[in-house]
BAKOL-856709 format. One record per residue (C-alpha): residue number from 0; x, y, z. Coordinates in steps of 0.25 Angstrom, whole numbers, plus 5000, padded with zeros to 4 digits. Layout:
BEGIN
+-----+------+------+------+
:  nr :    X :    Y :    Z :
+-----+------+------+------+
: NUM :    X :    Y :    Z :
...
+-----+------+------+------+
END
This chain:
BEGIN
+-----+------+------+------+
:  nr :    X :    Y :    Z :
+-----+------+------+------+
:   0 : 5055 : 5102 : 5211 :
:   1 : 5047 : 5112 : 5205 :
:   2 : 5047 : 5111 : 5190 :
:   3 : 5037 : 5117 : 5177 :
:   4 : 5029 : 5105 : 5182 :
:   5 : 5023 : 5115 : 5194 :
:   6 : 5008 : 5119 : 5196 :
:   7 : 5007 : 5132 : 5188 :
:   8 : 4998 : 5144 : 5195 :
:   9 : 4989 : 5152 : 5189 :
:  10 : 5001 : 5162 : 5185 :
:  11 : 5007 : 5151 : 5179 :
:  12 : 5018 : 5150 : 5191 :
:  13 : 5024 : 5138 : 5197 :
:  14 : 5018 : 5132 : 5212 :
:  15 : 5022 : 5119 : 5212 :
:  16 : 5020 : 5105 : 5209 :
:  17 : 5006 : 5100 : 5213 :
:  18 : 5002 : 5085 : 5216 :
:  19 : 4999 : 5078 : 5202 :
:  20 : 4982 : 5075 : 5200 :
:  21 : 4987 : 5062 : 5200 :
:  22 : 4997 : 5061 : 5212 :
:  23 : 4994 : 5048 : 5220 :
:  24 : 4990 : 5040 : 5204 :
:  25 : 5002 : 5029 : 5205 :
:  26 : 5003 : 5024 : 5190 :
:  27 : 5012 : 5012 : 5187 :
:  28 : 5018 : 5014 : 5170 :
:  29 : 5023 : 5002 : 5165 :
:  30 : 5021 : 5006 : 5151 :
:  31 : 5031 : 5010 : 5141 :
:  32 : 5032 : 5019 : 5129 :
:  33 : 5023 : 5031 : 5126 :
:  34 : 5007 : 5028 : 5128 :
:  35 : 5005 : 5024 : 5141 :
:  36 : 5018 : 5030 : 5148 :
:  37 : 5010 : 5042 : 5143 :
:  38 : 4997 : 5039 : 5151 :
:  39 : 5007 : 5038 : 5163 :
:  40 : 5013 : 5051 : 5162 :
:  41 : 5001 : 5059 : 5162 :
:  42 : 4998 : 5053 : 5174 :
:  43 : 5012 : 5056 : 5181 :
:  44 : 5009 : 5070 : 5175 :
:  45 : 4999 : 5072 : 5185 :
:  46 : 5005 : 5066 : 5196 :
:  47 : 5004 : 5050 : 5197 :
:  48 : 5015 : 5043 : 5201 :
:  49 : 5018 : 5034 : 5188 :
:  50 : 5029 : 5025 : 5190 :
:  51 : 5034 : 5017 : 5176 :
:  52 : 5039 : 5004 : 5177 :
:  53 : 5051 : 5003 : 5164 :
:  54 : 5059 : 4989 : 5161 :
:  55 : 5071 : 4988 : 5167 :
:  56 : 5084 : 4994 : 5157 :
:  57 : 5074 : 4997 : 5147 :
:  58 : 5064 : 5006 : 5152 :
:  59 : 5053 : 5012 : 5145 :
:  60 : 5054 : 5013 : 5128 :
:  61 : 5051 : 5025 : 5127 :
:  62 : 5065 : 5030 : 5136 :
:  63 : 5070 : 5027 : 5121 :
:  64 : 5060 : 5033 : 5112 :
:  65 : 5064 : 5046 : 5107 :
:  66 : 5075 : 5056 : 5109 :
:  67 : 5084 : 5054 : 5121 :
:  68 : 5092 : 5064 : 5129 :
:  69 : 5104 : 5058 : 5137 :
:  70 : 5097 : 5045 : 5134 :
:  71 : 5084 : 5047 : 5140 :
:  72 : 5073 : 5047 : 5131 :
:  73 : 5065 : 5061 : 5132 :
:  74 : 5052 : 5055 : 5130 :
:  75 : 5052 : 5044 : 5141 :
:  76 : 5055 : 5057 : 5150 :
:  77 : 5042 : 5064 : 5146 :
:  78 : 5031 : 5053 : 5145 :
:  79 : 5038 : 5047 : 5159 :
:  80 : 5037 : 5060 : 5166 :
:  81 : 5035 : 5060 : 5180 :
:  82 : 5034 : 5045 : 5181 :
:  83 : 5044 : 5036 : 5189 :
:  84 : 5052 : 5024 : 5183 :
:  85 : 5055 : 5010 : 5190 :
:  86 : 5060 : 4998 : 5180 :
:  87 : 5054 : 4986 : 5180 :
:  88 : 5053 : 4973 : 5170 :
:  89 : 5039 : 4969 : 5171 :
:  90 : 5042 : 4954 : 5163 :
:  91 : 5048 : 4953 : 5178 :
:  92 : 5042 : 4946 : 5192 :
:  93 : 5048 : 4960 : 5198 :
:  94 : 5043 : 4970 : 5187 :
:  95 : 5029 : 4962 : 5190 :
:  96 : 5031 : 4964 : 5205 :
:  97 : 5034 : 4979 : 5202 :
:  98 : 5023 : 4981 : 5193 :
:  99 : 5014 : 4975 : 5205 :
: 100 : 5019 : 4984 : 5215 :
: 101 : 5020 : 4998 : 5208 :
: 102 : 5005 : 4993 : 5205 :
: 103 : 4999 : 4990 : 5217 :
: 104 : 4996 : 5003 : 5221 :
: 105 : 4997 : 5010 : 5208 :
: 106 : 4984 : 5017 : 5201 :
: 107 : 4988 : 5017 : 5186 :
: 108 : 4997 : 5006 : 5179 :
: 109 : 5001 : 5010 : 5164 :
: 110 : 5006 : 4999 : 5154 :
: 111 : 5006 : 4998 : 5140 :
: 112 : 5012 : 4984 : 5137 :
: 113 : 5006 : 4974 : 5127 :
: 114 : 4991 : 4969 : 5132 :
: 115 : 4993 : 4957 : 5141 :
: 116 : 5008 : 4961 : 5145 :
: 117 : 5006 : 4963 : 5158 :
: 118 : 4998 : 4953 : 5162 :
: 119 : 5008 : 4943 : 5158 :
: 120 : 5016 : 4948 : 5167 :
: 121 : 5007 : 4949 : 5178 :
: 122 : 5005 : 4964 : 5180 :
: 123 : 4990 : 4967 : 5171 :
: 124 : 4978 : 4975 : 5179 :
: 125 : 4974 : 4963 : 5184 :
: 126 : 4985 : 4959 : 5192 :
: 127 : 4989 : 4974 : 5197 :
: 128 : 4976 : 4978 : 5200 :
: 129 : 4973 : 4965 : 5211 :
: 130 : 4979 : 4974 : 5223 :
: 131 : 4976 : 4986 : 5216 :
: 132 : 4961 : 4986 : 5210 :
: 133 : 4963 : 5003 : 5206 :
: 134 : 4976 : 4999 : 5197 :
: 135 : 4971 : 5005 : 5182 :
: 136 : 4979 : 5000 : 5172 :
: 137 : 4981 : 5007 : 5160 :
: 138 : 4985 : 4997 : 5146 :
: 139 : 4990 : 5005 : 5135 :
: 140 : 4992 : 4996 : 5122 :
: 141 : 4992 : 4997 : 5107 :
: 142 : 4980 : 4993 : 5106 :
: 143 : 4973 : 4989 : 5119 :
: 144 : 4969 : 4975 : 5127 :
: 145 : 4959 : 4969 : 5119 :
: 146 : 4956 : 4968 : 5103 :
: 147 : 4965 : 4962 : 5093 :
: 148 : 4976 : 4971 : 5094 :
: 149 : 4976 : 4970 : 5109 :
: 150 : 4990 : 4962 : 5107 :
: 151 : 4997 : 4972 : 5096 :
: 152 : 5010 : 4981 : 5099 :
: 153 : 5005 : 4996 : 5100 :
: 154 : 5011 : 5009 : 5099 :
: 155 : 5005 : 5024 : 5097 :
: 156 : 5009 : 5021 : 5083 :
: 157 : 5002 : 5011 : 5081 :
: 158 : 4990 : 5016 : 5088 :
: 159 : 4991 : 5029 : 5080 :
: 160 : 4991 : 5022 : 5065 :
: 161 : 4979 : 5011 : 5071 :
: 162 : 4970 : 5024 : 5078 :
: 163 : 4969 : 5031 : 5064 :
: 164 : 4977 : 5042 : 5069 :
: 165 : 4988 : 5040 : 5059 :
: 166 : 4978 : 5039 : 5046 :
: 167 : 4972 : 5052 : 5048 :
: 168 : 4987 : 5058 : 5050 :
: 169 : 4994 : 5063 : 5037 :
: 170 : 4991 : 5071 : 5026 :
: 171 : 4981 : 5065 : 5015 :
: 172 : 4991 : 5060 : 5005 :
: 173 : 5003 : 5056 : 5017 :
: 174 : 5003 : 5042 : 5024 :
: 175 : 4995 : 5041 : 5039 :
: 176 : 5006 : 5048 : 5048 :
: 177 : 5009 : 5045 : 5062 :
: 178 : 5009 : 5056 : 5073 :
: 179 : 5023 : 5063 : 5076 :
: 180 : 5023 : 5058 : 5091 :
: 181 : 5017 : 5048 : 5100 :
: 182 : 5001 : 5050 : 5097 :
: 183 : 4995 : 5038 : 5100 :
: 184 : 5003 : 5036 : 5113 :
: 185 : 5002 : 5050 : 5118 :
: 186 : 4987 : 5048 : 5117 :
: 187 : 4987 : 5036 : 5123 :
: 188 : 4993 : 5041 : 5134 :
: 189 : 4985 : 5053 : 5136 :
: 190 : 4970 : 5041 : 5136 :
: 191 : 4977 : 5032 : 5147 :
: 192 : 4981 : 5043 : 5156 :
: 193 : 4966 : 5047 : 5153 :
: 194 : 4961 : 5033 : 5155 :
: 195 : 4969 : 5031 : 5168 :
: 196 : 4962 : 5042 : 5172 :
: 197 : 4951 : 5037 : 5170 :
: 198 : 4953 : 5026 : 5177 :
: 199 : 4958 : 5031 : 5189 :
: 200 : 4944 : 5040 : 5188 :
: 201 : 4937 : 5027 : 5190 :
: 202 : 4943 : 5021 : 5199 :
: 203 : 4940 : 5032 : 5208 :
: 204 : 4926 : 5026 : 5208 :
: 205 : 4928 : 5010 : 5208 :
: 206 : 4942 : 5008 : 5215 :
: 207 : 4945 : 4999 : 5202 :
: 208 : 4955 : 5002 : 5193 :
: 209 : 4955 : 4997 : 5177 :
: 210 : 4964 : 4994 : 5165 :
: 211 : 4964 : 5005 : 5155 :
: 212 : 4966 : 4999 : 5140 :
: 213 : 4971 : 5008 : 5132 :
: 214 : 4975 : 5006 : 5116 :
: 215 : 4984 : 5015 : 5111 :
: 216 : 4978 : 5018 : 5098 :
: 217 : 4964 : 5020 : 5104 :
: 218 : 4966 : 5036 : 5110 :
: 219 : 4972 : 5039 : 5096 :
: 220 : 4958 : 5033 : 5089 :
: 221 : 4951 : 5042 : 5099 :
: 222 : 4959 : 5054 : 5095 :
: 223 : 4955 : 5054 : 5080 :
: 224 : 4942 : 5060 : 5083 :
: 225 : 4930 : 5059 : 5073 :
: 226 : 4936 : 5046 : 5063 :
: 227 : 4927 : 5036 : 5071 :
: 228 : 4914 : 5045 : 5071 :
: 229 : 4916 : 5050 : 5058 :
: 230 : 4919 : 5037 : 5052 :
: 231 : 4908 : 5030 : 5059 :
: 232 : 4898 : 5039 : 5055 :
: 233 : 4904 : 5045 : 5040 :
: 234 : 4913 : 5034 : 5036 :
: 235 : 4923 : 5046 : 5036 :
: 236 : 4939 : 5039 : 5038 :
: 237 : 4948 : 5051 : 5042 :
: 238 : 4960 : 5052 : 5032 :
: 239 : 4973 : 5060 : 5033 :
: 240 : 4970 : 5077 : 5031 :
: 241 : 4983 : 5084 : 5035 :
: 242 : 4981 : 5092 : 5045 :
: 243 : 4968 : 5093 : 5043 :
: 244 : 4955 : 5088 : 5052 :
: 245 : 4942 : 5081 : 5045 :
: 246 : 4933 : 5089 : 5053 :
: 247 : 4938 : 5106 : 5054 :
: 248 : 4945 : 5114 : 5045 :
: 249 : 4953 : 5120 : 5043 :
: 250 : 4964 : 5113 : 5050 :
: 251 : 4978 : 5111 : 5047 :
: 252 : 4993 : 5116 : 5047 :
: 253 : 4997 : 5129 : 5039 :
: 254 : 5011 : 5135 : 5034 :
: 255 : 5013 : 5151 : 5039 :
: 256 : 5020 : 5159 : 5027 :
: 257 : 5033 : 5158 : 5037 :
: 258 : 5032 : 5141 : 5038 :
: 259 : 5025 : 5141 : 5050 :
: 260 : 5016 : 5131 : 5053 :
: 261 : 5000 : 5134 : 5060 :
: 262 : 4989 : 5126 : 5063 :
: 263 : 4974 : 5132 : 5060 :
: 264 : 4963 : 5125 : 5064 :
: 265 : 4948 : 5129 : 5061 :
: 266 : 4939 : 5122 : 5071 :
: 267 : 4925 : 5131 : 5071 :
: 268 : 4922 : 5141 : 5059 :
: 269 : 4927 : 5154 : 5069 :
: 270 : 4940 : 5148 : 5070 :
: 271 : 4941 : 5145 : 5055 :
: 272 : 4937 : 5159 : 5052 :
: 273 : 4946 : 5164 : 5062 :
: 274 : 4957 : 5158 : 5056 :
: 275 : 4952 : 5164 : 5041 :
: 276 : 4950 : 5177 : 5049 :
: 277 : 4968 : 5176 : 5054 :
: 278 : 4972 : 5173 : 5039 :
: 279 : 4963 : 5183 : 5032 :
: 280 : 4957 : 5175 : 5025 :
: 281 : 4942 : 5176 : 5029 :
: 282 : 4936 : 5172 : 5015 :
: 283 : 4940 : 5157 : 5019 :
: 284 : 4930 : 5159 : 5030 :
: 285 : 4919 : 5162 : 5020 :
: 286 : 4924 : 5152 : 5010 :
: 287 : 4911 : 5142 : 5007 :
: 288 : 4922 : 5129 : 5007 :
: 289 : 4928 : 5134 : 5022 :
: 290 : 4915 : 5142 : 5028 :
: 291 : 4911 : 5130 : 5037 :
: 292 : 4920 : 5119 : 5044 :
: 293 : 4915 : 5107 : 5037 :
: 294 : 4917 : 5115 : 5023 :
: 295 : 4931 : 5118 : 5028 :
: 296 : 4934 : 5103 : 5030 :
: 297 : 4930 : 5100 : 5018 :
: 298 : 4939 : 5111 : 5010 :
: 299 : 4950 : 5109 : 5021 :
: 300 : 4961 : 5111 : 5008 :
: 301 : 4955 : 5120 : 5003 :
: 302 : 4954 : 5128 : 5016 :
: 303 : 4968 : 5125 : 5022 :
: 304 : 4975 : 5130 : 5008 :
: 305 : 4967 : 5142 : 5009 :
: 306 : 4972 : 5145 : 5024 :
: 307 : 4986 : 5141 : 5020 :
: 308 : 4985 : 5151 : 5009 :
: 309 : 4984 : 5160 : 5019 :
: 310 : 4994 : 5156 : 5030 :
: 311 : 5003 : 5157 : 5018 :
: 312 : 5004 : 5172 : 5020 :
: 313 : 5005 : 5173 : 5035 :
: 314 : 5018 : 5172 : 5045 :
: 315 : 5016 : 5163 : 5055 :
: 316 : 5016 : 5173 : 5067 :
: 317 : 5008 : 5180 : 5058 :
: 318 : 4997 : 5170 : 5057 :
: 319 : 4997 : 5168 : 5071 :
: 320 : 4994 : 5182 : 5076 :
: 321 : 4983 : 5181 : 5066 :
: 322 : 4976 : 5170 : 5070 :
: 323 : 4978 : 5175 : 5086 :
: 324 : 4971 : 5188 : 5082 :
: 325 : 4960 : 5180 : 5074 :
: 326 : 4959 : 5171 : 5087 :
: 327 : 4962 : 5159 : 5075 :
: 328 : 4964 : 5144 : 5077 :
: 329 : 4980 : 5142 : 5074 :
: 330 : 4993 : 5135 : 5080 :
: 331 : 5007 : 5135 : 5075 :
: 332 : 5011 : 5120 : 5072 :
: 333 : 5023 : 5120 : 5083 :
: 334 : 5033 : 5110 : 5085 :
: 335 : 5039 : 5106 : 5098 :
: 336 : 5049 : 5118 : 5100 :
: 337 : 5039 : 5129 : 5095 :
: 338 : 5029 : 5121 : 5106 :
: 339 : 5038 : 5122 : 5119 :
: 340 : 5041 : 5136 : 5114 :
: 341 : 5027 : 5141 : 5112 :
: 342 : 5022 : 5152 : 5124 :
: 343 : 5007 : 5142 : 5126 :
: 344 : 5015 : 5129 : 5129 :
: 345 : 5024 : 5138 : 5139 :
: 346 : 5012 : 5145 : 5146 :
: 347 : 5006 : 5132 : 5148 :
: 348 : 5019 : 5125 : 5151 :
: 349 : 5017 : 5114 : 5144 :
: 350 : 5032 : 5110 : 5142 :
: 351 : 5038 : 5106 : 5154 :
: 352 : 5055 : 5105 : 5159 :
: 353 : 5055 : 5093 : 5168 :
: 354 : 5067 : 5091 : 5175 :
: 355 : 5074 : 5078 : 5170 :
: 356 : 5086 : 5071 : 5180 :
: 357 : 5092 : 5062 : 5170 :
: 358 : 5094 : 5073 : 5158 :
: 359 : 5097 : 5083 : 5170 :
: 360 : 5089 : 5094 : 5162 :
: 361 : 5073 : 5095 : 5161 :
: 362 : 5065 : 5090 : 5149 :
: 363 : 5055 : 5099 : 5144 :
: 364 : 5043 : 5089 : 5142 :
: 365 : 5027 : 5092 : 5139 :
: 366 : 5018 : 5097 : 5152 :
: 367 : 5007 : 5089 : 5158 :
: 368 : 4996 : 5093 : 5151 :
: 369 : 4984 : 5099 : 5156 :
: 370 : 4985 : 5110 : 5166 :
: 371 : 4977 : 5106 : 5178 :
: 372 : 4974 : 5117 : 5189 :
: 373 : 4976 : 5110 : 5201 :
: 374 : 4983 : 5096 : 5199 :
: 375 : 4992 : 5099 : 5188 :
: 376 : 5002 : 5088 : 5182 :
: 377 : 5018 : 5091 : 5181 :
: 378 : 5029 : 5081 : 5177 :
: 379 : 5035 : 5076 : 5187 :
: 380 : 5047 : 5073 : 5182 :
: 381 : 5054 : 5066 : 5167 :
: 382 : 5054 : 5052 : 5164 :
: 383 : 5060 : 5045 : 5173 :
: 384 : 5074 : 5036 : 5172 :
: 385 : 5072 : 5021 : 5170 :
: 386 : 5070 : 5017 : 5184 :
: 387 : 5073 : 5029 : 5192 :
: 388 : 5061 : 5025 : 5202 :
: 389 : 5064 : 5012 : 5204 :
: 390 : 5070 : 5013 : 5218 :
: 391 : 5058 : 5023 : 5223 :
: 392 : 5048 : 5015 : 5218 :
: 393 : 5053 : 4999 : 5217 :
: 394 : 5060 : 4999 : 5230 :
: 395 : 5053 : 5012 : 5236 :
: 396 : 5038 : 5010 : 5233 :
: 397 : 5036 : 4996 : 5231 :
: 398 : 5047 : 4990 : 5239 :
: 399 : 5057 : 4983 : 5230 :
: 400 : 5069 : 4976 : 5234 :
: 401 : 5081 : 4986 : 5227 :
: 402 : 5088 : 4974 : 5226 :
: 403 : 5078 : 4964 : 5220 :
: 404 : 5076 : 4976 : 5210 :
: 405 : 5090 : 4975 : 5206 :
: 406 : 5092 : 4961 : 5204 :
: 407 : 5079 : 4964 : 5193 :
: 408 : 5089 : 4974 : 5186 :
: 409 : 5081 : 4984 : 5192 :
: 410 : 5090 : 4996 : 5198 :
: 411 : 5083 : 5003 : 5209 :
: 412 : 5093 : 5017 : 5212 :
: 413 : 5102 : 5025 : 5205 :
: 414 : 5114 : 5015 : 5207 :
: 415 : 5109 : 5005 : 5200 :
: 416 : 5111 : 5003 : 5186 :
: 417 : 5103 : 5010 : 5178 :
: 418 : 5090 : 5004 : 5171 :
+-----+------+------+------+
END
């Protein structure tokens, strides 16, 4: 099938599906929620074959985070794109068995239980990796395999208080606030695809594969930029601004005269006057407390009241063409509908229907991102249904015995009772 998936041309027309950059990468997801089920699906995006191992009747938590649809959870659909699902309890001698065998000539395996989980019960790197010395493994936890938090519960949440990301969130006289959506496991997943790639890089050259230990709340503390440095070396501890950055202005949100809200941000002295240039307001340009950036930082309130002054006069439609002809720094703050809606996104096709058998209807999900030239990614297809590759890879690829399958409570085709 031929779907908005396809290869693009240069004239922006459909030519067909092409093989993924990683066609031929088998990945083995026995993780569950949001972090590390992420890592995965970037993988599937360009074109590993990742096959996700879910508890029997249960499944994945993440089928019931979240707004459902028919009772299926739209969520699990998008981060479990292109991925297939088989069941099986891994506290079992025959999830252990399955876990061996989808392993034994897989390249990736991806697992976010609590440190020490799977080896007791027999399925860590070491055990995997004796017939098959190239196995990475990637761990994701709250708070990695070693120091005195190796054994604590974790989640993004937690990893996005403990980071410092939530302290520096909020206005100056609010509490710390935590981000709108999954942050410190959307980033999390974005570094172990990285490091699996990595990995993979590497054992192009030695033959041996590795584990990747990845804590959750260690990309978020790399994301926060300058705090450590600055800290270090100024004894500077970053507190809450708004909107605002400690180190440009002016940045921050602004109100048209007809309640829309912009985004204006100054980053070099020819954007800032630029943008003084789209308001008419040139003296702020020349003004001593805004001439330089550093003097703009430190008269940030000053400055952003000044500029709000002025967007008080101007329709929104208004100060965009002002700002286009000005070639000015600004973006309206959309929110999801205005996103899908706006011509950029559409150009670039960065919202994508993927057709969806158990709603009968396609799901309108985020693109792969990146647009590469010759080996682009596409979706493949929605999240699977609990278990719907357990006959094509159970008894198909690795040879089980339908019936012993059964008896386990594991159904294996469409007439069997469902998982």
């Amino acid at each position: 099938m031929t779907t908005d998936n396809a290869r693009r041309s240069d004239a922006g027309g459909v030519v067909g599906l092409t093989a993924g950059a990683l066609q031929g990468v088998r990945v083995v997801d026995l993780s569950n929620h949001l972090a590390a089920p992420s890592a995965s699906m970037y993988l599937a995006d360009f074109g590993a074959d990742v096959v996700k191992v879910e508890r029997p009747e249960v499944g994945d938590e993440l089928r019931r985070w979240g707004n459902r649809k028919d009772d299926a959870g739209l969520y699990f659909k998008v981060v479990n794109r292109g991925k297939k699902s088989v069941t099986a309890d891994l506290r079992t001698p025959l999830g252990v068995e399955i876990a061996k065998r989808l392993c034994a000539d897989a390249d990736v395996v991806v697992e976010n239980y609590r440190t020490g989980t799977l080896a007791r019960w027999g399925i860590d790197h070491d055990v995997l990796s004796q017939g098959n010395p190239g196995l990475v493994m990637l761990k994701v936890t709250g708070f990695g395999q070693s120091g005195p938090y190796r054994d604590r519960p974790g989640f993004g949440t937690l990893a996005e208080a403990f980071s410092g990301c939530a302290h520096i969130t909020g206005t100056p006289e609010g509490p710390p606030l935590l981000p709108a959506f999954g942050l410190g496991d959307a980033s999390t997943g974005l570094m172990g695809a990285f490091l699996v790639m990595v990995a993979l890089r590497e054992r192009d050259r030695s033959g041996q594969g590795q584990v990747i230990d990845l804590a959750l709340y260690e990309t978020l503390f790399t994301l926060l930029g300058p705090q450590v440095v600055d800290y270090d070396q100024l004894g500077i501890v970053q507190q809450r601004q708004g909107s605002r950055l400690p180190f440009v202005a002016p940045r921050n949100t602004f109100c048209t005269r007809d309640g829309r809200w912009v985004a204006i941000a100054g980053s070099t002295q020819s954007t800032f006057e630029r943008i003084c240039a789209a308001l008419e307001v040139p003296q702020l340009a020349a003004d001593p407390r805004f001439c330089e950036n550093l003097l703009r930082i430190r008269n940030a309130t000053a400055l952003d009241a000044a500029l709000q002054a002025a967007i008080d006069h101007i329709d929104y439609s208004d100060l965009m063409e002002r700002f286009a002809r000005a070639d000015a720094a600004v973006a309206p703050v959309n929110d999801v509908a205005m996103v899908l809606q706006d011509p950029q996104v559409q150009a670039r096709r960065n919202v994508v229907a993927v057709p969806d058998e158990e709603l009968q209807a396609p799901l309108r999900m985020q693109n792969v991102v990146g647009q590469m030239s010759r080996t682009p990614g596409h979706i493949r297809s929605t999240g699977p249904r609990l278990g719907e590759h357990n006959h094509e890879i159970l008894v198909q690829r690795l040879g089980f015995d339908p019936e012993q399958l059964r008896s386990q409570g594991i159904p294996i085709d469409t007439g069997d009772t469902p998982c």
